[in-house]
C-alpha positions as CSV (number, residue, x, y, z in Angstrom):
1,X,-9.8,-2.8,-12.2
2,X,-9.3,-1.8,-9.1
3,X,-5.7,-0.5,-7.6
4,X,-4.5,-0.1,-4.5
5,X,-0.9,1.7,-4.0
6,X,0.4,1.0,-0.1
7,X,2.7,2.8,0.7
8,X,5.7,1.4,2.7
9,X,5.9,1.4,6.4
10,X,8.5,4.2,8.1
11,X,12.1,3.6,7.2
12,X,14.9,4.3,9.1
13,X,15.7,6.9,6.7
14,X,11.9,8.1,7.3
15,X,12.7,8.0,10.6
16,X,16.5,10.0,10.7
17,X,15.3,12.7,8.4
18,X,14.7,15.2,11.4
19,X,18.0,14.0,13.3
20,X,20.1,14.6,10.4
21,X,21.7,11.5,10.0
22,X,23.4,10.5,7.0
23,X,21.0,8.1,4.9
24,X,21.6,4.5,3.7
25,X,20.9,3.2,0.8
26,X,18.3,0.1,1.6
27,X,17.0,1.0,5.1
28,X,15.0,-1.6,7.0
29,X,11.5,-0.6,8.5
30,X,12.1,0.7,12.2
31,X,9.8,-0.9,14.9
32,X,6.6,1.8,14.3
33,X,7.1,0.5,10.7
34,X,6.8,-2.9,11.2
35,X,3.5,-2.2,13.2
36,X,2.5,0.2,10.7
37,X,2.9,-2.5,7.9
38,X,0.8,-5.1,10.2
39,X,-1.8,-2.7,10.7
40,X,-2.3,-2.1,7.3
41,X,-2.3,-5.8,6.4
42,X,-5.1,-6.5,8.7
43,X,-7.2,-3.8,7.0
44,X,-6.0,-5.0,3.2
45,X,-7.6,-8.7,4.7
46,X,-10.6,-8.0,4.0
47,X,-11.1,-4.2,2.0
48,X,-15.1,-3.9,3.0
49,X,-14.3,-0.2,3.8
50,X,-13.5,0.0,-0.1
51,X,-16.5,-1.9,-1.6
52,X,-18.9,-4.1,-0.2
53,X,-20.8,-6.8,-3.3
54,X,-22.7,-9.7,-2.3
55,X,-22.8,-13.1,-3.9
56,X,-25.4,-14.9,-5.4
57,X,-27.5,-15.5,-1.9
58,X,-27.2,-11.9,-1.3
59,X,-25.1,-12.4,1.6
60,X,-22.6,-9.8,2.1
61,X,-18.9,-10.2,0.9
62,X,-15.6,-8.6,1.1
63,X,-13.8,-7.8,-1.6
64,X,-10.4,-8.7,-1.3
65,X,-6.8,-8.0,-3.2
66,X,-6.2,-10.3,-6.5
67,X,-2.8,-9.9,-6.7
68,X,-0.2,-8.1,-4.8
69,X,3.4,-6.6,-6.2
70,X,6.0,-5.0,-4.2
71,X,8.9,-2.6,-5.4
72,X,12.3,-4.7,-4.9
73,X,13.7,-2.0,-2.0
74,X,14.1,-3.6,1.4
75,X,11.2,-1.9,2.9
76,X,8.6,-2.6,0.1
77,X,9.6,-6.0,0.7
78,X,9.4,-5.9,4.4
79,X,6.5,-4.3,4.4
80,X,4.8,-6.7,1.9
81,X,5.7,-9.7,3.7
82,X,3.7,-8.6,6.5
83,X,0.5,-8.2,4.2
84,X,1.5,-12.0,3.0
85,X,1.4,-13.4,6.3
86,X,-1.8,-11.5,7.1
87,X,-3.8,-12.1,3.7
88,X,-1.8,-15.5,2.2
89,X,-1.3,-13.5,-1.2
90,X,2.2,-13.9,-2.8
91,X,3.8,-11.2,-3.7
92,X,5.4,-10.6,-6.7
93,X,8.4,-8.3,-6.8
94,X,8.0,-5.2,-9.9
95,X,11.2,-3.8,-10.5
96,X,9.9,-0.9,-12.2
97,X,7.8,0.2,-9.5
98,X,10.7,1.3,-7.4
99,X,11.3,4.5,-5.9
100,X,12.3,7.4,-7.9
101,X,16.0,8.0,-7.7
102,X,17.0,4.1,-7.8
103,X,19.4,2.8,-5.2
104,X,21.9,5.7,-4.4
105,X,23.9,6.7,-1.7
106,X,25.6,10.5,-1.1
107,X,29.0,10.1,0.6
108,X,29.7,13.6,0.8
109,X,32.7,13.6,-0.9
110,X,31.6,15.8,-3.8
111,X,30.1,12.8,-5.9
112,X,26.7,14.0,-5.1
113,X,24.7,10.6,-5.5
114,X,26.0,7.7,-6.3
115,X,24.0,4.5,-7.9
116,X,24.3,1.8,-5.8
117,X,24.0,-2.1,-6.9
118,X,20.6,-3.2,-4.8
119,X,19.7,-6.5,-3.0
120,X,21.0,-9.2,-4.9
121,X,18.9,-12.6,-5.9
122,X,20.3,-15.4,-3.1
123,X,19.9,-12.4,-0.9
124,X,16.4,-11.2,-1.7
125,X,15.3,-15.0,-2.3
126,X,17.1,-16.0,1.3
127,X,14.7,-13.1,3.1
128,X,11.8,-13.1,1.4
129,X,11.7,-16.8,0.1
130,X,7.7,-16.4,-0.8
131,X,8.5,-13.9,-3.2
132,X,8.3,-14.3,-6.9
133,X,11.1,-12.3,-8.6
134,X,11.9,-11.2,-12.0
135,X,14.8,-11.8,-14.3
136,X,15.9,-8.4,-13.5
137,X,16.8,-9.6,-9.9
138,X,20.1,-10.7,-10.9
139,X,22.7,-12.2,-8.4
140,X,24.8,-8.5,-8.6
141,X,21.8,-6.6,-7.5
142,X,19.2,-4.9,-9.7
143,X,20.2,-1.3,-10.0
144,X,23.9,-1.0,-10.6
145,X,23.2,2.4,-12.5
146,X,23.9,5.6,-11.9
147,X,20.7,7.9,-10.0
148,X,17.4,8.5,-11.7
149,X,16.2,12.0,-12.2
150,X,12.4,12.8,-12.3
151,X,11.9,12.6,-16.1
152,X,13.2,9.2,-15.9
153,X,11.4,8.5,-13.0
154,X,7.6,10.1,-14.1
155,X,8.5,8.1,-18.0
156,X,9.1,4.9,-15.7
157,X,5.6,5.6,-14.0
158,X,4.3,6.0,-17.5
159,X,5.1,2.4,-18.2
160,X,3.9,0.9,-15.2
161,X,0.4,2.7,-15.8
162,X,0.5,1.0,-19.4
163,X,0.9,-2.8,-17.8
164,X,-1.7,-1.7,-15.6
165,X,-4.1,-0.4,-18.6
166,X,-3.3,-4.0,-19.4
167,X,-5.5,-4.9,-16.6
168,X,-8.2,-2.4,-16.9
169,X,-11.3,-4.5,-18.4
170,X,-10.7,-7.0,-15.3
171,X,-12.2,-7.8,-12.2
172,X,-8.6,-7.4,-10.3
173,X,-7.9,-5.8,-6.9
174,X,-4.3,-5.3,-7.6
175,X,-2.7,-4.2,-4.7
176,X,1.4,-2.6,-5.2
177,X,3.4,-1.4,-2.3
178,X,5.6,1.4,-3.3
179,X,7.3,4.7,-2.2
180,X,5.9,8.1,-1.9
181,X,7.6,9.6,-4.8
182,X,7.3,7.3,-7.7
183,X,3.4,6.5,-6.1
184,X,2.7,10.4,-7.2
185,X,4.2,9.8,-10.3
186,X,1.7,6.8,-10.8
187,X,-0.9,8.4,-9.7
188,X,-0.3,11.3,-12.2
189,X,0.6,9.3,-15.3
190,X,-2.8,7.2,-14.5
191,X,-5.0,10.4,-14.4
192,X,-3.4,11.7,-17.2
193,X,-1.6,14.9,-15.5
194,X,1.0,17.1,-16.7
195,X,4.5,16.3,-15.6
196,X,5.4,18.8,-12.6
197,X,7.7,17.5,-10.2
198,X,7.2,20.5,-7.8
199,X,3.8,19.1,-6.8
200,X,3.1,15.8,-5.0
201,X,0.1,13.9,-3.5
202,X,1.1,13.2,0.0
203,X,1.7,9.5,1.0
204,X,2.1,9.0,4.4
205,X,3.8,5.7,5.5
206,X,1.8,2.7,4.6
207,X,-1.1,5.0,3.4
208,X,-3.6,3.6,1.0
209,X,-4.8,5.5,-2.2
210,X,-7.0,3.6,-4.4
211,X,-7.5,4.3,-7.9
212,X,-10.2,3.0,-10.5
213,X,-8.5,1.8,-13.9
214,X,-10.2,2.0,-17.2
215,X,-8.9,1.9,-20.5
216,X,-9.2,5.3,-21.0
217,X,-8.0,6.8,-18.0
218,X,-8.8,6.4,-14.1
219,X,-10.6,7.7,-11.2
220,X,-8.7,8.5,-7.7
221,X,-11.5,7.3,-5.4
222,X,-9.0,8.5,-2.5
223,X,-5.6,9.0,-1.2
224,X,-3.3,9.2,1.8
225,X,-6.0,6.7,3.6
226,X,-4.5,6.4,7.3
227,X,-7.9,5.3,9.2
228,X,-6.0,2.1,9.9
229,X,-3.4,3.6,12.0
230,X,-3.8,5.6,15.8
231,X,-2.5,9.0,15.4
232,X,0.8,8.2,17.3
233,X,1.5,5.6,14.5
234,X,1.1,8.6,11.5
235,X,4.4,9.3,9.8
């Protein structure tokens, strides 16, 4: 199988990092976002960079995403409806593939952060009405807890890479557009590595790093793949 993690587009948390302002908890994709995500969904259409095969003529053919899951946070979900509209897949909304830390907010007040509750189902289903959602998309929201540490979030990664294991012996292109942090995580639990926090692969916003899934493990083919985007549009 073949996997595909896509990052997000820039946020406007992304984007307020350097100004200092205070974060919120489900920021939108800013305008370089939203052309970062159509970018990238022109170069998911087709995916002959990745792979070429040819069919039984022996004319070429591109080898195009299977399936495509998106993490439930508002800008996995914006950024995935601009790959639907480009390629036709439906996206398919993986609750555990959000990013590390959950839904929070830090108020200042001495709290530290707070778990927040998380688009709720008529809301989700009223902006994204393609989308296929899970049970866990309830009508309160899907977080409602309090925030995720590391551990929590790497053994969550761990589980995601078993469903995907699932998947290994196929012939899938499974794309899933995801977040920076908990993308590491995936990438580490699917080769294998050792838990450490303190060291990251660098995903840049709506980067593309392809894995190879087998049974027994996995091979990163590459990683932080921005060749789709000018160098004005690199965040």
């Amino acid at each position: 199988m073949e996997l595909y993690l896509i990052r997000h587009g820039q946020s406007a948390n992304n984007a307020d990092e350097e100004t200092g302002k205070p974060r919120v908890c489900e920021p939108p994709l800013t305008e370089a976002g939203r052309e970062q995500a159509r970018r990238v969904a022109e170069r998911l259409k087709a995916l002959d960079w990745a792979r070429v095969s040819y069919d039984e003529a022996g004319a070429k053919r591109g080898q195009r995403l299977t399936r495509l899951y998106a993490s439930p946070m508002l800008r996995t979900l914006e950024t995935a409806e601009a790959i639907r509209q480009t390629t036709g897949l439906i996206p398919y909304v993986w609750t555990d593939t959000h990013e590390a830390g959950g839904v929070w907010l830090d108020s200042g007040d001495g709290r530290g952060p707070v778990g927040m509750s998380g688009l709720g189902r008529a809301e989700m289903q009223e902006r994204f009405p393609h989308f296929v959602l899970p049970a866990e998309v309830r009508e309160d929201g899907w977080w409602n807890r309090p925030w995720e540490d590391a551990a929590s979030a790497y053994a969550r990664a761990q589980r995601v890479a078993g469903a995907l294991r699932e998947l290994a012996e196929t012939d899938e292109r499974v794309g899933i557009v995801n977040h920076g942090g908990i993308g590491s995580y995936l990438v580490d639990a699917l080769l294998g590595l050792p838990f450490t926090p303190q060291v990251r692969f660098r995903m840049n916003n709506t980067s593309i790093c392809r894995l190879d899934v087998v049974p027994e493990g996995a091979t990163l083919q590459f990683s932080n793949r921005t060749d789709h985007l000018p160098g004005e549009l690199v965040t």
